[in-house]
N, C-alpha and C positions, 0 to 999 in steps of 0.2 A: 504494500500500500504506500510505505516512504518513498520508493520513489516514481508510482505514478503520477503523486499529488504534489512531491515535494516542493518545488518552485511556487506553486500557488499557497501553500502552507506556510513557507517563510516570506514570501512577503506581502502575507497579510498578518504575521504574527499573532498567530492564535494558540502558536505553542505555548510563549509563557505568560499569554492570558491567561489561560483554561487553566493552567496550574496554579497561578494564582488564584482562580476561583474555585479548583478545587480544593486549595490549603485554606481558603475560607469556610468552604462550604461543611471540610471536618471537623473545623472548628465547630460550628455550629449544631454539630450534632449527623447532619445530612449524610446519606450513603450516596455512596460514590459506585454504579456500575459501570463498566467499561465493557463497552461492547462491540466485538473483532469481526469481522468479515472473513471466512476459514472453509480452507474446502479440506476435503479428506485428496489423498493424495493422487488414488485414482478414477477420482471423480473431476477432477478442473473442468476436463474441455465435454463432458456429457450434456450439462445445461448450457445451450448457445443461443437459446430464443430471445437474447435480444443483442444491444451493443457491448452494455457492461459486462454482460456472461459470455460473452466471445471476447472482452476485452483480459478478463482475467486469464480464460482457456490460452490465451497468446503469450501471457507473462507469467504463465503455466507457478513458480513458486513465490510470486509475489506474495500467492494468498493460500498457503497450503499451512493446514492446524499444526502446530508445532515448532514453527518454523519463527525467524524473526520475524519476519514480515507481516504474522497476524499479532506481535507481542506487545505489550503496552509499551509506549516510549520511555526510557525512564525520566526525560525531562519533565512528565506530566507529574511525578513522585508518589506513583502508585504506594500504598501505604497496608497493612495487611488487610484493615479492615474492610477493602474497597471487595467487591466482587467482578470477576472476570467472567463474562457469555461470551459465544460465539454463533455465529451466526452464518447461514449457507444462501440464504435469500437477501432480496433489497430490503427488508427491514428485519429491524433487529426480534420483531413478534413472530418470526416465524422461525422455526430452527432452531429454536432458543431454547434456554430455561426461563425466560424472565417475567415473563406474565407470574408462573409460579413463585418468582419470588418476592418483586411486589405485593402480593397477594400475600405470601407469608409473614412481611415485614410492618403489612398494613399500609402500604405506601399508596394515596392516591394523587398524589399531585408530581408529576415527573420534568423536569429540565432537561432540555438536548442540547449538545455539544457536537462537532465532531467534521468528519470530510463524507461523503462530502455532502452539502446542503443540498442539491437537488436529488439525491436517490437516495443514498443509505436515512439521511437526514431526515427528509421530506415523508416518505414512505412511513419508519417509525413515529414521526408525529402525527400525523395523520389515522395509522393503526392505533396511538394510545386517544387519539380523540374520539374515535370510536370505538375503543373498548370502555371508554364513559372517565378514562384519566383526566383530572387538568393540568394541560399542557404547556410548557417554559418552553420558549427556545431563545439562545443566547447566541445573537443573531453576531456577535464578534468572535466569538468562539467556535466559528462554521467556517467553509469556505468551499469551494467548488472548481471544476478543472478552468473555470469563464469562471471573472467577474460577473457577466449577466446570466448567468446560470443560477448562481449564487442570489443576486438579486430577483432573478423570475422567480424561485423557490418563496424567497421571504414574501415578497408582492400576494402569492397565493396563500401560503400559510397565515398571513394575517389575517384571513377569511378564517382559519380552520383554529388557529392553536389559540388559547386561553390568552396569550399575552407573550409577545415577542420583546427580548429586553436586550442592553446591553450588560454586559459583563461587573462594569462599576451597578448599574443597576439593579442587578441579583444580589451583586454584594451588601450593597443598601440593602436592598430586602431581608436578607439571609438578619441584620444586624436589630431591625425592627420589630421582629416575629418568633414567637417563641420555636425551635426545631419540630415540633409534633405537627408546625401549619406551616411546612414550607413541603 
């Protein structure tokens, strides 16, 4: 995944945003999931019905489970108590555990992070807004292989997600609210 996206990642600097809002967010009480995009090894090039599952099938171990390439970065400062999904579809609700664990954490309100904002992004916010979640996206904490990719995502999602914020924004929030209503 580092280096299909990487150019558009560093310079939008959302690396050590999101790390900082996630060393906020622990503070605060908030779980922190991280969720990977991972194929099994001889599965890559089987799903090719669209661009992105022919884009992976081509860069065959960019995204293969185990591997660096689906591993958290460590600049984000994965910390133990975070939890690691993975995931084989464009959103993180499918292929997952995480519906389950939500569920078991009592979590109804969820924040998105991540790359890229029009698929992986879009798709799980979208799935948590109709599984009846209220939806955060941390609309500097995203980014996409385009600029306007990036920005068509947010333009729709504003329609869809509970409330699109920036990064200082969340943090505000995270500071005014008790951790059980974030």
């Amino acid at each position: 995944m580092r280096d299909i996206f990487r150019s558009y990642v560093e310079s939008s600097n959302i690396i050590p945003r999101t790390a900082e809002l996630f060393a906020a967010a622990r503070k605060a009480g908030v779980l922190i999931i991280f969720a990977n995009a991972a194929f099994w090894p001889n599965h890559v090039g089987l799903i090719q019905n669209n661009a992105l599952f022919r884009t992976v099938a081509e860069r065959g171990g960019a995204f293969i489970r185990g591997s660096t390439g689906v591993s958290v970065i460590p600049e984000l400062g994965a910390a133990d108590s975070d939890i690691v999904v993975e995931h084989s579809r464009m959103s993180v609700f499918h292929g997952s555990d995480l519906q389950s664990i939500l569920i078991g954490h009592g979590i109804d309100t969820v924040a998105f992070t991540g790359v890229a904002t029009n698929v992986a992004v879009d798709h799980s916010v979208r799935d948590a807004a109709q599984l009846g979640y209220r939806t955060l996206l941390i609309e500097d904490c995203c980014c996409s292989s385009e600029p306007s990719y990036h920005e068509a995502s947010l333009k729709s999602l504003r329609v869809i997600a509970t409330n699109i914020l920036t990064a200082h924004e969340f943090t505000r929030h995270l500071q005014r609210v008790p951790s059980a209503d974030v």
